[in-house]
C-alpha positions in Angstrom: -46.7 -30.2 -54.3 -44.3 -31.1 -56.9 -44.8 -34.4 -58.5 -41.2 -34.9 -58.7 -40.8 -34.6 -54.8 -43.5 -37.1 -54.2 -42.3 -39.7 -56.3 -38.6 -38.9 -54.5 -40.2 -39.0 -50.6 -42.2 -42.1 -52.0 -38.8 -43.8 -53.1 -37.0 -42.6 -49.6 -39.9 -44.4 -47.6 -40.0 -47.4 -49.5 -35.6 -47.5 -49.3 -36.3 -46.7 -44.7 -38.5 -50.0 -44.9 -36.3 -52.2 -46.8 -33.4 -50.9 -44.0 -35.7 -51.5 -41.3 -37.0 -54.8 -42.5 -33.1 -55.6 -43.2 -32.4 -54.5 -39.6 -35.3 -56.8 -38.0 -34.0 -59.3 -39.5 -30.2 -58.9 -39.0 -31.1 -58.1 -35.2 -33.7 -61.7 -35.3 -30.6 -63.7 -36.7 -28.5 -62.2 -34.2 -30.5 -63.3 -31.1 -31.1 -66.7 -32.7 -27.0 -67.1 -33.1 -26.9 -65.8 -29.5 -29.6 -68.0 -28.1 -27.8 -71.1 -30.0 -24.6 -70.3 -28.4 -25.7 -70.1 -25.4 -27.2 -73.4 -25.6 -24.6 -74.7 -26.8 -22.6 -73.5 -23.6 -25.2 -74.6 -21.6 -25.1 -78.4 -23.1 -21.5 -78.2 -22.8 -21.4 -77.0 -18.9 -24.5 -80.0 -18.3 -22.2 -82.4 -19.9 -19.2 -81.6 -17.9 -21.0 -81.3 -14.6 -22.8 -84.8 -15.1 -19.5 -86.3 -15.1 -17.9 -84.4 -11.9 -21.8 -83.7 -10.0 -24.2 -85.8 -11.1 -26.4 -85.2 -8.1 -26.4 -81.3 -9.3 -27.7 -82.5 -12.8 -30.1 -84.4 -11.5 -31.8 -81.7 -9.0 -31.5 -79.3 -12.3 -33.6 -82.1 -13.9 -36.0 -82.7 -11.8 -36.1 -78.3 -11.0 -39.2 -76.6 -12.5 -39.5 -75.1 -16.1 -39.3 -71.6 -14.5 -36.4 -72.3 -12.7 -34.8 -73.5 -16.1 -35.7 -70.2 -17.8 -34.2 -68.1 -15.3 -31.2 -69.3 -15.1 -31.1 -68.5 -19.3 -31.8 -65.1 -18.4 -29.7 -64.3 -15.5 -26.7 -63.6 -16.8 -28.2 -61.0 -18.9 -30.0 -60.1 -15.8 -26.8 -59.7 -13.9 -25.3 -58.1 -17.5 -28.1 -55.5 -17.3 -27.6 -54.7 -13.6 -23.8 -54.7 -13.7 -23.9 -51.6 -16.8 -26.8 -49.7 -14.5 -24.3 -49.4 -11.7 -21.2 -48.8 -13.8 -23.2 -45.6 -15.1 -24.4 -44.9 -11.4 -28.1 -45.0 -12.0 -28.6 -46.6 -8.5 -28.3 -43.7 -5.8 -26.4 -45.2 -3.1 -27.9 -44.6 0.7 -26.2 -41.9 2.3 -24.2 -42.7 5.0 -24.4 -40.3 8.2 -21.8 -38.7 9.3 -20.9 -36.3 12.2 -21.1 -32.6 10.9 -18.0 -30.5 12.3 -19.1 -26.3 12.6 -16.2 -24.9 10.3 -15.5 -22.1 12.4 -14.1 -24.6 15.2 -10.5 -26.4 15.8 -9.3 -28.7 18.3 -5.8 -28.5 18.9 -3.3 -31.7 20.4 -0.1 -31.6 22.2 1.6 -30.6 19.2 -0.1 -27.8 17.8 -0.5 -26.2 21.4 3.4 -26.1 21.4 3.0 -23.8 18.5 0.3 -21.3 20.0 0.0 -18.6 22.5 -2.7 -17.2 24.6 -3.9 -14.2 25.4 -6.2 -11.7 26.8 -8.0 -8.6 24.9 -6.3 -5.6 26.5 -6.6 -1.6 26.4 -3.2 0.1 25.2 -1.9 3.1 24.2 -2.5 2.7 20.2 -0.4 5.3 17.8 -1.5 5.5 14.2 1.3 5.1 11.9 0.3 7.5 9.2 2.8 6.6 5.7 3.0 8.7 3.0 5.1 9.0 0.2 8.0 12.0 0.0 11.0 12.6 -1.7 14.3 14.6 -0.4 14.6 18.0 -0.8 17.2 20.8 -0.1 17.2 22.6 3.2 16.3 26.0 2.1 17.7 27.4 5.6 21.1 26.6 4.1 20.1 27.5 0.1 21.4 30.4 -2.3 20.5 30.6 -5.3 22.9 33.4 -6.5 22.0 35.9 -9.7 23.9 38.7 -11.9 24.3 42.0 -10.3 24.1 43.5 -13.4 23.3 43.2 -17.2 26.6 42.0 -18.9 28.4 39.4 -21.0 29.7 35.9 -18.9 33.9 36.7 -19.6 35.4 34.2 -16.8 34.0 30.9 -15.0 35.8 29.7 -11.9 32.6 27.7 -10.0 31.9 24.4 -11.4 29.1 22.0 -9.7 30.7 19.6 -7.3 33.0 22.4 -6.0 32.8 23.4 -2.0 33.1 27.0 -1.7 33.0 29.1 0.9 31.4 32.3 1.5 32.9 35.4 -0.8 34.5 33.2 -2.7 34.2 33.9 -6.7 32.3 32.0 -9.2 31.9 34.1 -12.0 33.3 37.3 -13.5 30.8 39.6 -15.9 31.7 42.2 -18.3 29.0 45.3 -17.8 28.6 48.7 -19.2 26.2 48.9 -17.2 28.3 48.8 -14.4 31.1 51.1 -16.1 28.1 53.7 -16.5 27.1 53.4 -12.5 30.9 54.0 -11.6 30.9 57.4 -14.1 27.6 58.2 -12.2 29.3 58.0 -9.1 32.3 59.7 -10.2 30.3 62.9 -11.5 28.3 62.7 -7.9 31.3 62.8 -6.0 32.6 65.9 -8.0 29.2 67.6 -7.8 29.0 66.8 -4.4 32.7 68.2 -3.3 32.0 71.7 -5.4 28.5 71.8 -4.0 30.0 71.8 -0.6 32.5 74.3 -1.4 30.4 76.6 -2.5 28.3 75.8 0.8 31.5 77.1 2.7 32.2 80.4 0.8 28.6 81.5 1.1 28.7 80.6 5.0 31.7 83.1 4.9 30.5 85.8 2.4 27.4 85.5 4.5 29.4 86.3 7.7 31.2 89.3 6.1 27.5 90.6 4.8 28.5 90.0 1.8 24.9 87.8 0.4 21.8 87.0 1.5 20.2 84.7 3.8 18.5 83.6 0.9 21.6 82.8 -1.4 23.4 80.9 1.5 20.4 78.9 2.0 20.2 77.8 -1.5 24.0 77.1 -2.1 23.5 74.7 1.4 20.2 73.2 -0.4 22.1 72.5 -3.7 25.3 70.8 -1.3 22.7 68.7 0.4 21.0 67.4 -2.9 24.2 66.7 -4.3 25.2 64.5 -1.1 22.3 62.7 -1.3 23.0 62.0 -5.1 26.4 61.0 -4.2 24.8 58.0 -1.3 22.8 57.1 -4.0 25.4 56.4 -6.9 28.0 55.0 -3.4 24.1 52.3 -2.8 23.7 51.7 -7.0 27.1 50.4 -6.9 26.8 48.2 -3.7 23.5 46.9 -5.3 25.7 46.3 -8.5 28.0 44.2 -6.4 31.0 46.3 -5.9 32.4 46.5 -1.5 32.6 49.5 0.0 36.2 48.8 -0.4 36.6 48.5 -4.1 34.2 52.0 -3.9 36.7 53.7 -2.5 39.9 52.9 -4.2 37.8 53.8 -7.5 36.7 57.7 -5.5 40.8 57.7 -4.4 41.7 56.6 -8.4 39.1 57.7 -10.7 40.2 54.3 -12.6 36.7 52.6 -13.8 36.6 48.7 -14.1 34.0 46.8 -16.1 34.1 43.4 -14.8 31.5 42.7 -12.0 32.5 39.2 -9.7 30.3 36.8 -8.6 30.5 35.5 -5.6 29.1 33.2 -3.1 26.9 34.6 -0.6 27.1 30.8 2.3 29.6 28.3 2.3 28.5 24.7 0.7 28.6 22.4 -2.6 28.0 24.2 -6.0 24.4 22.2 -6.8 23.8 24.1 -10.1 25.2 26.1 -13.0 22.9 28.1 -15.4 25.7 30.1 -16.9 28.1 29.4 -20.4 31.3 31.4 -21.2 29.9 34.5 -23.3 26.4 34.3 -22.1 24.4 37.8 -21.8 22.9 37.6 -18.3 20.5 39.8 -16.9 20.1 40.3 -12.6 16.7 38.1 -13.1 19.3 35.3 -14.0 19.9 32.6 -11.7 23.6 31.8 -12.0 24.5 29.3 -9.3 23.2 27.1 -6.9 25.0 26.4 -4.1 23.5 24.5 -0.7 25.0 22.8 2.3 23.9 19.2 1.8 24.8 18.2 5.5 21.4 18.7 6.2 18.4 18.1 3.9 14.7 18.2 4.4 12.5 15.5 3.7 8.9 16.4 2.6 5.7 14.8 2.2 2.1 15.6 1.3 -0.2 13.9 3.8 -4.2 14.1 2.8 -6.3 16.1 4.7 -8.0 13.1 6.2 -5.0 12.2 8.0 -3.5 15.6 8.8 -5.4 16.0 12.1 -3.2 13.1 13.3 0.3 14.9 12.9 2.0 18.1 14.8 5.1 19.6 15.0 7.6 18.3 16.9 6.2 14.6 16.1 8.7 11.6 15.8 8.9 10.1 12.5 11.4 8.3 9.8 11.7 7.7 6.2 12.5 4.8 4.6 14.6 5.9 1.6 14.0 2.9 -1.3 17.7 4.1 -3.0 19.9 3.1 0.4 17.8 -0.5 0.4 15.4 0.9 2.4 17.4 2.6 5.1 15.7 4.1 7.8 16.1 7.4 9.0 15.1 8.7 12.5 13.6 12.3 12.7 11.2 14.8 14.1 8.4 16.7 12.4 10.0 20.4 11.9 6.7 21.8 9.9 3.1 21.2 9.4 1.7 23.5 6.6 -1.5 25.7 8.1 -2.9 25.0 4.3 -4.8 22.5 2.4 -3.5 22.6 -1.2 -7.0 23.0 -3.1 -5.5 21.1 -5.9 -4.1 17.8 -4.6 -6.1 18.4 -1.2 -2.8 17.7 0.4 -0.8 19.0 3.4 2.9 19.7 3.1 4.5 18.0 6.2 8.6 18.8 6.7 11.1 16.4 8.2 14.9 17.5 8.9 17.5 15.0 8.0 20.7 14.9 9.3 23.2 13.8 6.2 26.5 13.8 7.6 27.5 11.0 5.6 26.4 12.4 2.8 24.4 9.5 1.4 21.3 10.8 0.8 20.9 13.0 -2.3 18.3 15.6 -2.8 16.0 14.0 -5.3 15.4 10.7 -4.0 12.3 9.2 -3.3 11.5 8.3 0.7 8.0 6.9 2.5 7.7 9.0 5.4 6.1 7.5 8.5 4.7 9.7 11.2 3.5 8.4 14.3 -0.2 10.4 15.2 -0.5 10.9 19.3 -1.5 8.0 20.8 -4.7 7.2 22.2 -6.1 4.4 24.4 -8.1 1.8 22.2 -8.7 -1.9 22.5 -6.0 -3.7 21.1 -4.8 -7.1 19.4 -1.2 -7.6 17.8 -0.9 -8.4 14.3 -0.4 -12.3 14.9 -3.4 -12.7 16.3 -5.5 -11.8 12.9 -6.1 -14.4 10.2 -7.2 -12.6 7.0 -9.7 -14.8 5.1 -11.9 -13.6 1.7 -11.6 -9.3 2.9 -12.1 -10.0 6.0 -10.3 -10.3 9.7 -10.7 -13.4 11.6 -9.1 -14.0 15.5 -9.4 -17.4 17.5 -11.7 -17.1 20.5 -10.4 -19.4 23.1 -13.4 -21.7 24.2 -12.1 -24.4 26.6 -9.0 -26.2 27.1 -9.1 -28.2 23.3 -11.3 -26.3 21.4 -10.9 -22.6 19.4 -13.2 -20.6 17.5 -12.9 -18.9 14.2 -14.8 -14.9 15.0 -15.0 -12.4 12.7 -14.1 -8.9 13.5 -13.4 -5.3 12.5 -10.6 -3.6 13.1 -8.8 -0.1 12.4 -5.3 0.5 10.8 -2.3 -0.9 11.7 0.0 0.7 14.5 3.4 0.0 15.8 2.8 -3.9 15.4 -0.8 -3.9 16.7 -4.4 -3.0 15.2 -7.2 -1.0 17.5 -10.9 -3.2 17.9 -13.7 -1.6 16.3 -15.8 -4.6 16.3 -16.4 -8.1 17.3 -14.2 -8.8 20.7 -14.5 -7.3 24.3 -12.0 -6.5 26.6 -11.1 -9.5 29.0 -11.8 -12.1 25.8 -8.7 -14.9 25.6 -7.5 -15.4 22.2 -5.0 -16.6 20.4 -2.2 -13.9 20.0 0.5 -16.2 18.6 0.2 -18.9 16.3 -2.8 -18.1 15.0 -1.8 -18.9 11.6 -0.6 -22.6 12.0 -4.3 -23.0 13.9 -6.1 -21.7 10.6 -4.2 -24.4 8.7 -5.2 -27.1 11.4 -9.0 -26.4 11.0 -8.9 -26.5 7.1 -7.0 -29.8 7.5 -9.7 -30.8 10.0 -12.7 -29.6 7.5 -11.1 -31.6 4.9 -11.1 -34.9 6.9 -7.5 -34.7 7.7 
């Protein structure tokens, strides 16, 4: 080892045992200063008393040397013992006390004016299944209405907002497409009148031997293709959206029009518009959307879990969040016959009545759809106490005394839950009140 460390430990030990020795000493002087003090109290108090009890000085006296030393060492004695209980090193005798089972409550005069009893009971339990929805249009009373042709937007006269009513015009559309389907039918027409005439004079030169059996039968062929030509220009314009009227004044005038209308094919509230003034818009266009809001549908996808619980014709509401939670009555118009494979889902259909006109396609709604009910052992929803994920009822046990059970129940329905578990028919519980009881025995347990 390094020389120079030894010499440094060396000089650190000698240095701890002049501090001890200086500590010894310090800690002798201070008992002697105590010791003196004390006798010096002690003379003092002997003195005092010998004055006011000299028959206690004397039995002190006369008391033997043990007797003297102990009382100069009891009030350390009593010092020592009074520090050992102030840091509770003396373990205290427990005390016995009554053990209460936590599960139990006794109720007075008061508290049973707060309580109800009651018997378990079979009912008639309906599920109410809730599921989220939103409103939607009633397609029933929905058109979604196109171009009839290819052509360039040249008037607007439907704006959203607007009620219309059925043949009214929205839109007018500037089409050579059109202009070429009315020449079309023009030159059909004309074919069709000449093939016909020449139908006639070859029924006559027929007559009068003039031609064949063979030419009159072609000249009638070539009048009956050309009729059929001319029904099929008379249909490409009806597709195209021209009436039958506006067909005819053109086959009486000859005069050709461009412009194409747009019109509304149901009465109701123009929803939409897709179109701009000048637009090119084909008949895969949709340029208008007009529905009757007076009556909407409200739709919801219930899982496939639940779906065996719900048929049409049903009764169920919706609660729509946007009205502060108005409720709406209804009846289940449609139960889809498929499980989306995606969301694993079931469309389920409500019809709702908006006369008012306050609920807007759009908003969101929780649909609630009672299942068919079923009989099932029942308790009402004041009867349960929900403790740490579990359900609790109060088992009546005799006139003063409840008990806290445990027991498993199903979802809620109409204000009640079905039993699964832990209570039999005929069993008297608690079916109002039960909360202010739970408080009572946790004010009990805690010595209240």
């Amino acid at each position: 080892m390094n020389p120079q460390l030894l010499i440094l430990l060396k000089k650190m030990r000698d240095q701890l045992i002049v501090y001890k020795n200086q500590l010894l000493q310090l800690a002798k002087e201070g008992l002697e200063n105590i010791q003196a003090t004390q006798k010096q109290l002690y003379g003092q108090a002997f003195a005092w008393l010998s004055t006011r009890a000299p028959t206690l000085t004397d039995t002190y006296l006369q008391a033997p040397q043990w007797f003297k030393k102990g009382l100069f060492v009891l009030p350390w004695l009593v010092l020592f013992l009074a520090t050992l209980n102030y840091f509770d090193v003396f373990d205290p005798r427990p005390s016995i006390k009554s053990v209460q089972d936590p599960n139990t409550v006794y109720v007075n005069e008061d508290l049973r004016s707060l309580i109800k009893d009651g018997k378990v009971e079979k009912g008639q339990f309906t599920e109410e299944v809730r599921v989220s929805g939103r409103i939607d249009f009633n397609e029933s009373f929905l058109a979604r209405i196109g171009a009839n042709v290819t052509g360039r937007v040249s008037e607007i006269l439907g704006f959203p907002g607007q009620m219309v009513k059925q043949g009214d015009l929205l839109a007018k559309i500037t089409s050579t497409e059109l202009t070429q389907s009315q020449l079309a039918y023009l030159q059909a027409r004309s074919a069709s009148q000449l093939a016909d005439q020449a139908a006639n004079r070859a029924r006559i030169l027929y007559k009068e031997d003039v031609i064949a059996l063979a030419e009159l039968q072609r000249r009638e062929a070539e009048a009956s293709s050309a009729k059929a030509e001319f029904g099929a220009a008379n249909d490409q314009l009806r597709v195209q959206g021209m009436d039958q009227k506006s067909i005819d004044r053109l086959a009486k005038t000859g005069v050709i029009e461009s412009i194409n209308n747009v019109l509304a094919t149901i009465p109701g509230e123009i929803v939409e518009r897709k179109i701009t003034k000048g637009q090119v818009v084909q008949p895969a266009d949709a340029l208008f959307t007009i529905a009757d809001l007076d009556a909407l549908w409200a739709v919801a996808e219930v899982p496939e879990s639940a779906a065996y619980l719900i048929r049409k014709g049903q009764k169920s509401s919706i609660i729509v969040p946007a009205l502060r939670n108005q409720a709406i009555e209804g009846v289940i118009s449609h139960v889809d016959s498929i499980v989306n494979p995606q969301t694993r889902t079931v469309v389920v259909r409500m019809d709702v009545s908006n006369q008012s006109g306050q609920v807007k396609p759009g908003m969101l709604a929780t649909m609630l759809i009672d299942s068919q009910p079923s009989e099932k052992l029942l308790v009402p929803l004041e009867a349960i106490v929900r403790e740490d994920n579990h359900d609790y009822v109060y088992v009546r046990e005799d006139e003063e005394r409840y008990r806290m059970v445990m027991v498993k129940l199903g979802p809620e329905g109409k204000g009640v839950k079905p039993v699964i578990s832990g209570l039999k028919e005929g069993d008297e519980i608690v079916i109002q009140g039960a909360y202010h009881l739970n408080t009572e025995r946790k004010k009990q347990l805690a010595g209240g």
